[in-house]
N, C-alpha and C positions, 0 to 999 in steps of 0.2 A: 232814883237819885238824879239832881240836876244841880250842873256844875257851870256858875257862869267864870270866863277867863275873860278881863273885865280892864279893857284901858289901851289893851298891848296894840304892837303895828301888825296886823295881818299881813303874812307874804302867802302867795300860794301861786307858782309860776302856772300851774294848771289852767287857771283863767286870769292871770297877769293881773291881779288883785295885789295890791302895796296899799295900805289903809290903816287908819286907827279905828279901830271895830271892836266889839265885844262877839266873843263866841262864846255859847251854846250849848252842853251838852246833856244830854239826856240819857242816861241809862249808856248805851254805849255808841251810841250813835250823835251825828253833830246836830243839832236839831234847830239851830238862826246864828246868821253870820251878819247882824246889825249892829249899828250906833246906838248906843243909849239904851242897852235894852234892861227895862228895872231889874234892881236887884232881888225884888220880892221876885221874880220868877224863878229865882233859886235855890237851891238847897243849900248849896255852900259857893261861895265867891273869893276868886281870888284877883287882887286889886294888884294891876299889873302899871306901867308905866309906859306912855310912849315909846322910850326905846327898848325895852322888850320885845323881843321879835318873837311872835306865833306863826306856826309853820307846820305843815304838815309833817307826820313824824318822819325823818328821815331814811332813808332806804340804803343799805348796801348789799352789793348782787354777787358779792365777792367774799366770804371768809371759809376759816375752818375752824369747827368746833370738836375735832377729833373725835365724834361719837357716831358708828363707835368705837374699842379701839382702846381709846388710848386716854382713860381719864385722869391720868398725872398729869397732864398736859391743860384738858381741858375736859369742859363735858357741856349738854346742851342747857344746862339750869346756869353753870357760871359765864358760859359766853353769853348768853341773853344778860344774865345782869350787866356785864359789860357793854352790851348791844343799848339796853337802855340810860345807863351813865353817860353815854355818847350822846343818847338823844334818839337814837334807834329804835323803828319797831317794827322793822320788817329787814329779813335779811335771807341768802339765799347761800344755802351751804354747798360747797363741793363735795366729789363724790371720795375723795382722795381718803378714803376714812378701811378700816381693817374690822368685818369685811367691806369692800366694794359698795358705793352703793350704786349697785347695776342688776339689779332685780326687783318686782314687786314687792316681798314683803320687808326689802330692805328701805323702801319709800315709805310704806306704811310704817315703819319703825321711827324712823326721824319724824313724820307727823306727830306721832304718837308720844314722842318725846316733848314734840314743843307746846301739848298741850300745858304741861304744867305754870308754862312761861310767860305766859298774856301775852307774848308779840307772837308775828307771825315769823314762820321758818318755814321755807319751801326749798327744796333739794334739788339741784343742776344736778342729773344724773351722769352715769358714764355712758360714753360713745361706743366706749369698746368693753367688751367683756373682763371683770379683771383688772381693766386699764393695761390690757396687753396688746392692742392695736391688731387682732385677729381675727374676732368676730364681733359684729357691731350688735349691741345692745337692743331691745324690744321697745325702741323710740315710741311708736304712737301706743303700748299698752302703759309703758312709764308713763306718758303724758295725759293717760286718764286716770292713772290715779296718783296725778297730781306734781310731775315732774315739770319745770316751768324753763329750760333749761338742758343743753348738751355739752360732758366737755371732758377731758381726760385728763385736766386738771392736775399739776403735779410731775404731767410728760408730756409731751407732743405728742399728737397722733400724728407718729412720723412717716406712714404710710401715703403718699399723695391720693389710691385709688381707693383705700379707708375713708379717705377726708373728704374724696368724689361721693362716693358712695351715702356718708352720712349727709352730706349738703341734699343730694337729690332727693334721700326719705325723707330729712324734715322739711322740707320744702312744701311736701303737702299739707304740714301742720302748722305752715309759717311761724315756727321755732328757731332759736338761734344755736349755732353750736360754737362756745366758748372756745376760742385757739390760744392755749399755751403756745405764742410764737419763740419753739426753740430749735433749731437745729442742732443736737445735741453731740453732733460728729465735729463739729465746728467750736464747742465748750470746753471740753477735752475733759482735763481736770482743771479747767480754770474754778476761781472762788469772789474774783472780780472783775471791776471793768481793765477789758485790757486797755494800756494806756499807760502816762506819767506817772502816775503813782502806783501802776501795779509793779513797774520798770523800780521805783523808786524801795519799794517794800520788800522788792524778791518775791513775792507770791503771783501764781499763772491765773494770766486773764482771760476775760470770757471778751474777744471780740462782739460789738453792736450787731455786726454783720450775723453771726448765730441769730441774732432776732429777726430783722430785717428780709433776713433769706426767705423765711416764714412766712411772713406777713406778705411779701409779695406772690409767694406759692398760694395762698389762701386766697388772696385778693383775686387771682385767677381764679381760682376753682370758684372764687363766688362771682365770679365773670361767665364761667361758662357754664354754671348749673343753676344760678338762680336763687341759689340758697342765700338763706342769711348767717352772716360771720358776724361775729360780736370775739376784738381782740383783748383779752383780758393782758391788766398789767403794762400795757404799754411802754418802756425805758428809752427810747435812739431817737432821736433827730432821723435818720434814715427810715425810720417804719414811721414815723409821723406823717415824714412827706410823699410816703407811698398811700397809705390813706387820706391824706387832703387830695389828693388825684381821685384817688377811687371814687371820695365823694363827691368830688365834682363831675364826673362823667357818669353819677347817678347809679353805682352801685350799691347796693343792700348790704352794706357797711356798719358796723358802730365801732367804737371803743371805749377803754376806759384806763386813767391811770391812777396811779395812788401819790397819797397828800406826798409819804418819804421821796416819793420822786420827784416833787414840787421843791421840795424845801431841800433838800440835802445832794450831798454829789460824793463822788470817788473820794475825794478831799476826806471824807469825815473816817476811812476804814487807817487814816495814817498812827490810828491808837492799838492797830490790831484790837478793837472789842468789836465781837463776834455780833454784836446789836446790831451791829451796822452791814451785816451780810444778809441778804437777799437774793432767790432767784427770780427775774432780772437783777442783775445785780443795780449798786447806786453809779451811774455815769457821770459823764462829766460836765461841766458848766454850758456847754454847748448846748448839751443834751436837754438838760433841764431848763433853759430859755427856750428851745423849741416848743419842749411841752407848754410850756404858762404859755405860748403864743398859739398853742394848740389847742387850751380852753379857752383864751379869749375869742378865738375864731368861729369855736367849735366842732374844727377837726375832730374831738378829744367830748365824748357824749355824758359820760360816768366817772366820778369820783369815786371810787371805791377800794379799800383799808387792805386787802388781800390779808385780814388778820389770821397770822401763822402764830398757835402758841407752841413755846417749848419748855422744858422742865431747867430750873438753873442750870443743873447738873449740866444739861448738853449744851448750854450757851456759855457757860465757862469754859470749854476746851479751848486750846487752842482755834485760831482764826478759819486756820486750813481746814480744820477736822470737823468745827461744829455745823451745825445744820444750818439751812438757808431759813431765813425766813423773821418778821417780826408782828408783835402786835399792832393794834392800828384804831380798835374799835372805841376807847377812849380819848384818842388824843384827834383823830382826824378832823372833828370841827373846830377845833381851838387850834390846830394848823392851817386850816383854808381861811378862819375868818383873820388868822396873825398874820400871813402872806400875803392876802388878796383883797380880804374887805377893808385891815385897817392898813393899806398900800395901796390904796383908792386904786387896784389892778380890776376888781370884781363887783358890782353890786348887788345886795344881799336879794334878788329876784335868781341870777345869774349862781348866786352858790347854790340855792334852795333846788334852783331847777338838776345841775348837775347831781346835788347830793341827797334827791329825793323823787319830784317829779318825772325826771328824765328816766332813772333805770328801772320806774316804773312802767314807763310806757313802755319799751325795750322789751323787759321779758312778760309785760299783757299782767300784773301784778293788779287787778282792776281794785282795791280795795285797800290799795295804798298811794300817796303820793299825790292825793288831791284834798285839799282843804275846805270842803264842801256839804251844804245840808244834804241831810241824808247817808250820808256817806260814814264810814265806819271808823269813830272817833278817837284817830291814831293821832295825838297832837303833841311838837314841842314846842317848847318855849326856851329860846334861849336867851339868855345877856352877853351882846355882841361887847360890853367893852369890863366882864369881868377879867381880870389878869389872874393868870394859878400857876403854879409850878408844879412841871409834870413828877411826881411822887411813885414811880411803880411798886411800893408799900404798900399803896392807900388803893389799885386798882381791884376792879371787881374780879375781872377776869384770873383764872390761877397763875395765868405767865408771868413773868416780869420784862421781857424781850421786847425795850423799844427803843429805838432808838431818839427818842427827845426828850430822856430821862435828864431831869437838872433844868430843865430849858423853861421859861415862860414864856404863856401863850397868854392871849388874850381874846374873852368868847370860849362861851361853854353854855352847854343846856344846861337849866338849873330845876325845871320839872319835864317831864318825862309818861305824858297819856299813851297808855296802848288798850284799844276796846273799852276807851271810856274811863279805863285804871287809874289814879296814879301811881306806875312803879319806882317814878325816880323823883326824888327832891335833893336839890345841891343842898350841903349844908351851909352857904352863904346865904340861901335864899329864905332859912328859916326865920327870920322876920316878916317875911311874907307869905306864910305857911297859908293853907285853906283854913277860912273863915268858916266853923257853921255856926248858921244863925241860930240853931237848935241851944 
């Protein structure tokens, strides 16, 4: 089968390609990245428009699919559909799941799962056995079979000679190990950011400083061992600017933060609904200008969703009581391109790279995140100036946990290649549905 995508603007930060091109595809592979190329060389064509953006399928190195564990929540067949409604088709699941996944044949269990899914799911295993921070996990037998990724995800590896320890093993395997920057002695029972409106609400805050503390503890130890730190989640103005240091004095450094921290602040928890609670929690206006100055810099490497689902039930309780955490995997391009691309902050090489390209390179995902013949034909396509209202009805995923329910954005993926598939078509786009000439 060959599928020509036929008109659109090629972005692909891989090789800084911005073009009106037709692509290619052949069975599951990309097979020419040309102008003009006939339509007879096709099977089926889909007639796309200049502004159409074509883009390697997008990457996030960041969620949970609670499998296994815990399928009222979630499971690996419903997050992938969510994964691909985003535009997704590669994503990397934490290990934070019941059991652990801190052994081999719990690696081969989530492979095994995502075969049914057409994207790819690769597993950030745990550091620590358990995730109890005591004894560190069989790093380089996990990463032969197929671990791409360290992290205890969920808790801090609050141990500093734990966190020595796992920097200098993966070091040999130039792996990153994922730091939940928390210091959790320093959180207390906080449920927000500490500050004006937690003062304002009566509910106990989580000082930035808890993060912060972190990040500079790790920042050492990836100073004196050599390892590489990749800090998931990003929140403070204060760990921002301890990593714009680090990188500039050429430490083996990354990060990443999420779209809710771009867009939203402490301001939005003044409804007590529980959507709006997160660990990091949402900070404050400061915070969240540091970050956007943080990707326009590139302090700040990764865009990625940290999609937490939860069943209503626990998102209803009370503020104090419910769980941390929200979805992200549908709405997170239609918040970067609503903030940043149509806020002329970003240009659409600059989101692609963060929300694809980049956490590619990062965790060595070699089969993702480059928009290239040959190469394994993971493609979306988005429409940078459709406008939708976020509907947590209408999501794939089982959650409903987002906080940008009611909101319009504008930009969304409207089909959705993974391995040459198509798993997603926007129902907007179906006047432009695939063409076969058959």
């Amino acid at each position: 089968m060959k599928t020509l995508l036929k008109g659109g603007r090629v972005i692909n930060p891989a090789t800084n390609l911005d073009a009106v091109m037709d692509v290619l595809i052949e069975d599951n592979l990309v097979a020419a990245i040309e102008t003009n190329i006939p339509a007879a060389q096709a099977d089926e064509v889909l007639e796309l428009s200049a502004g159409y953006w074509v883009v390697p399928g997008l990457v996030d190195v960041h969620v949970h699919f609670r499998d296994p564990g815990n399928p009222d929540k979630e499971t690996t067949l419903t997050g992938a559909a969510a994964a691909v409604a985003g535009g997704f088709t590669t994503v990397c699941v934490m290990p934070n799941t019941s059991p652990v996944i801190d052994s081999t044949p719990m690696v081969q269990y989530l492979f095994n799962a995502a075969l049914p899914t057409g994207i790819q799911i690769f597993p950030i295993a745990a550091v620590t056995r358990g995730l109890e921070g005591e004894e560190m996990t069989p790093i380089g037998t996990l990463l032969q079979n197929g671990a791409v990724g360290f992290s205890d995800d969920g808790r801090p590896v609050a141990s500093a000679n734990m966190m020595r320890k796992a920097l200098e093993y993966s070091k040999m395997f130039d792996v990153p190990i994922v730091c939940h920057a928390e210091d959790c002695t320093l959180c207390g029972n906080g449920v927000m950011h500490e500050g004006y409106y937690s003062t304002l609400l009566g509910l106990p805050g989580i000082p930035s400083v808890a993060e912060s503390v972190m990040v500079a503890r790790d920042i050492e130890l990836a100073r004196f061992t050599g390892g590489r730190v990749h800090f998931a989640h990003i929140s403070s103005k204060e760990s921002v600017a301890l990593i714009r240091k680090a990188k500039a004095e050429g430490l083996n450094i990354t990060a990443e933060t999420t779209p809710h921290y771009l867009a939203l602040t402490d301001a939005c928890c003044q409804g007590y609904d529980p959507d709006f609670k997160m660990n990091g929690p949402l900070r404050a206006e400061t915070d969240r200008q540091a970050l956007i100055a943080a990707i326009e810099d590139g302090t700040i490497d990764v865009i990625a969703t940290d999609h937490a689902p939860h069943t209503p039930d626990e998102k209803s309780m009370a503020f104090d009581c419910a769980p941390n955490g929200v979805v992200g995997l549908e709405t997170s391009l239609g918040v970067m391109l609503t903030h940043f691309y149509h806020a002329n902050r970003l240009q659409p090489l600059d989101i692609i790279r963060l929300m694809s390209s980049r956490p590619a390179e990062i965790f060595k995902l070699k089969a993702s995140g480059n928009l290239a013949v040959g190469q394994r034909a993971d493609v979306t396509v988005i429409d940078p100036e459709l406008e939708w209202k976020v509907n947590p009805a209408q999501f794939k995923s089982k959650s409903r946990n987002t906080p940008f329910k009611g909101q319009t954005l504008k930009g969304k993926a409207i089909y959705t290649f993974a391995n040459g598939r198509c798993l997603f078509q926007q129902a907007e786009a179906a006047g432009k549905a695939l063409a076969s000439k058959a």
